[in-house]
C-alpha positions as CSV (number, residue, x, y, z in Angstrom):
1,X,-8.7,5.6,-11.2
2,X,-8.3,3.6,-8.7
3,X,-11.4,0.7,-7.5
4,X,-13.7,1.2,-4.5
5,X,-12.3,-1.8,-3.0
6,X,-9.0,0.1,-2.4
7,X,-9.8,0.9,1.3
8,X,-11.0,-2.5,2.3
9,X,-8.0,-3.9,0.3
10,X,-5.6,-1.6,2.8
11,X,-7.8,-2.3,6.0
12,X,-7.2,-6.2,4.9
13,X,-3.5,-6.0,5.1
14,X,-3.0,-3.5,7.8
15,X,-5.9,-4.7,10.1
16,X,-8.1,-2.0,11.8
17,X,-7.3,-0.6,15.4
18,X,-9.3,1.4,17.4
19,X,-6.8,2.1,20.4
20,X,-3.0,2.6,19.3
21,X,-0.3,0.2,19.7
22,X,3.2,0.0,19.0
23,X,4.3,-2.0,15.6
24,X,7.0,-4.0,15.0
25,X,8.9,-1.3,15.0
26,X,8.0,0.4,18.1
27,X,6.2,2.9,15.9
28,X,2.9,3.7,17.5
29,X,0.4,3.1,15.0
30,X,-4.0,3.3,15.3
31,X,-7.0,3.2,12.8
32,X,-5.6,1.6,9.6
33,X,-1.6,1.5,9.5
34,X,-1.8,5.7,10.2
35,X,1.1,6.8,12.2
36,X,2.2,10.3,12.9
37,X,3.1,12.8,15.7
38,X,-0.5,12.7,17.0
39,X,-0.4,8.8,17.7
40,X,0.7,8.1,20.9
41,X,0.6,5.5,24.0
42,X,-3.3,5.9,25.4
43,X,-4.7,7.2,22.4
44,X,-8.5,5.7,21.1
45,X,-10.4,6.8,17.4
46,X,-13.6,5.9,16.9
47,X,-14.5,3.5,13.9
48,X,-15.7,7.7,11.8
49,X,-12.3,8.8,12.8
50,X,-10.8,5.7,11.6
51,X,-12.7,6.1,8.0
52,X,-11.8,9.6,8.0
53,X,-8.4,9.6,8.7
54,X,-7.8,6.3,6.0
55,X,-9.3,8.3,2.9
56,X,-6.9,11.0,3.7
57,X,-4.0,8.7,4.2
58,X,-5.1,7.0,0.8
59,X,-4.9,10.6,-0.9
60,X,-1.5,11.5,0.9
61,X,-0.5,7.9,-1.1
62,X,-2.0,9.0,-4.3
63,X,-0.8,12.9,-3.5
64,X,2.8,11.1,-2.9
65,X,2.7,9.0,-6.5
66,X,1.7,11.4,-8.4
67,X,5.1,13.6,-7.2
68,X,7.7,10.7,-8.2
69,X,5.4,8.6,-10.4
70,X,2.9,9.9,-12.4
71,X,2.9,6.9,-14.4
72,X,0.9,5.1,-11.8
73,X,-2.4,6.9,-13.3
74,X,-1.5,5.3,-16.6
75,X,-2.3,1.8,-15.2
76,X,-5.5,0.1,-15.0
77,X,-7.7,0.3,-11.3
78,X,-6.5,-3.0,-9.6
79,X,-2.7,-2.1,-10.5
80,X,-3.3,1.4,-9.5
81,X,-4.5,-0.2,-6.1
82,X,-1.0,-2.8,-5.9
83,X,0.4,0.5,-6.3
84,X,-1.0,2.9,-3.5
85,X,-1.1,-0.2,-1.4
86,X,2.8,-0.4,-1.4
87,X,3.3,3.3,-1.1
88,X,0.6,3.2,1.5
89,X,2.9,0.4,3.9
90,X,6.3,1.6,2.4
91,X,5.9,5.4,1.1
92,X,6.9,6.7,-2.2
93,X,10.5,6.2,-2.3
94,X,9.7,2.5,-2.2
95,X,9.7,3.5,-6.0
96,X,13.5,4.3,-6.0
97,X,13.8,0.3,-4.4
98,X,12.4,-0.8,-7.0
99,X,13.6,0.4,-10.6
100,X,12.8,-2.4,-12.8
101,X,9.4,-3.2,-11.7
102,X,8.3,0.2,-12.1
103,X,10.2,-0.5,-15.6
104,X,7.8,-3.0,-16.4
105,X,5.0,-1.5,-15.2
106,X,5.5,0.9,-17.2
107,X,5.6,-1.1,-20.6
108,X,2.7,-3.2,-19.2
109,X,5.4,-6.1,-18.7
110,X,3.1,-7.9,-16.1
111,X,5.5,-10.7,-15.6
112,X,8.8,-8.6,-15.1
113,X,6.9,-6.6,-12.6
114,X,5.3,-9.4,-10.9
115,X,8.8,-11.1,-10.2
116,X,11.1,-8.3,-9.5
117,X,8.1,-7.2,-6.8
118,X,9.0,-10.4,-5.2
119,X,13.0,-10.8,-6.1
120,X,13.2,-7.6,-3.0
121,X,13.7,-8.0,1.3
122,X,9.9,-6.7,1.0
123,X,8.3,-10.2,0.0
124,X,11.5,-12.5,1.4
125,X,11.8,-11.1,4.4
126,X,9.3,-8.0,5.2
127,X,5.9,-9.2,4.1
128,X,5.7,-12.4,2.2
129,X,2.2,-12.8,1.9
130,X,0.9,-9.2,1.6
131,X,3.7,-9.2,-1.1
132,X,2.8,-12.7,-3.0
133,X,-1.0,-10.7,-3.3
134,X,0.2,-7.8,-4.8
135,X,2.6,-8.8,-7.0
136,X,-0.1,-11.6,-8.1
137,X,-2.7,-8.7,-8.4
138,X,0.4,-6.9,-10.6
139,X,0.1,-10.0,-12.8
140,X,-3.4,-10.7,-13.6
141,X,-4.8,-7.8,-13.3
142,X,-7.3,-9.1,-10.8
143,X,-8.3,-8.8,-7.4
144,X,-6.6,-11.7,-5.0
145,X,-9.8,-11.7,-2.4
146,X,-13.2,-11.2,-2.7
């Protein structure tokens, strides 16, 4: 279960678009971090297509967990948002990247998790600060932000 902050949590770290723009990575990208075929150079949502479109990205997250980790249900809400937060910027897989945090989050090791989220390219190099939040989320249990 996860909280009813989790949308506003993701719109936080991804930011919320309303006319598509290319990423970093020259992906285009609109609404809250959705890509896909259908985003393109041009394209505008409105803010109920944005909403829309973010609760079934959030489910496409969840939909992906529970396929290579089913674990993640086992974990209290605000871990179970750290959790579809990452899958939600890196996908799934980012699951296989990370083998002994998802080690410890399985035996509730809050600490282990908490530092191997950060001993990875995603919080040195990829997103430091989105990844200091959610591995310190991981660690207490709370929310970072109000």
């Amino acid at each position: 279960m996860t909280t009813p902050f989790l949308a506003h949590d993701i719109e936080f770290e991804e930011g919320r678009r309303t006319i598509a723009y290319q990423d970093r990575g020259g992906v285009w990208t609109i609404g809250v971090g959705h890509t896909g075929p259908e985003v393109h150079e041009g394209l505008i949502w409105t803010d109920a297509q944005i909403n829309d479109v973010l609760a079934r990205d959030i489910a496409k997250a969840c939909a992906g967990l529970d396929r290579v980790a089913p674990w993640w249900r086992t974990l209290d809400g605000v871990r179970q948002d750290v959790v579809v937060q990452m899958t939600f910027q890196m996908g799934p897989g980012w699951t296989r990247k990370f083998p002994k945090a998802c080690r410890a989050m399985i035996a509730s090791d809050w600490q282990t998790a908490h530092d191997e989220m950060l001993n990875s390219d995603w919080a040195r190099v990829d997103s430091p600060s989105r990844a200091k939040r959610m591995a310190d989320q991981m660690l207490t249990g709370e929310r970072s932000w109000g």
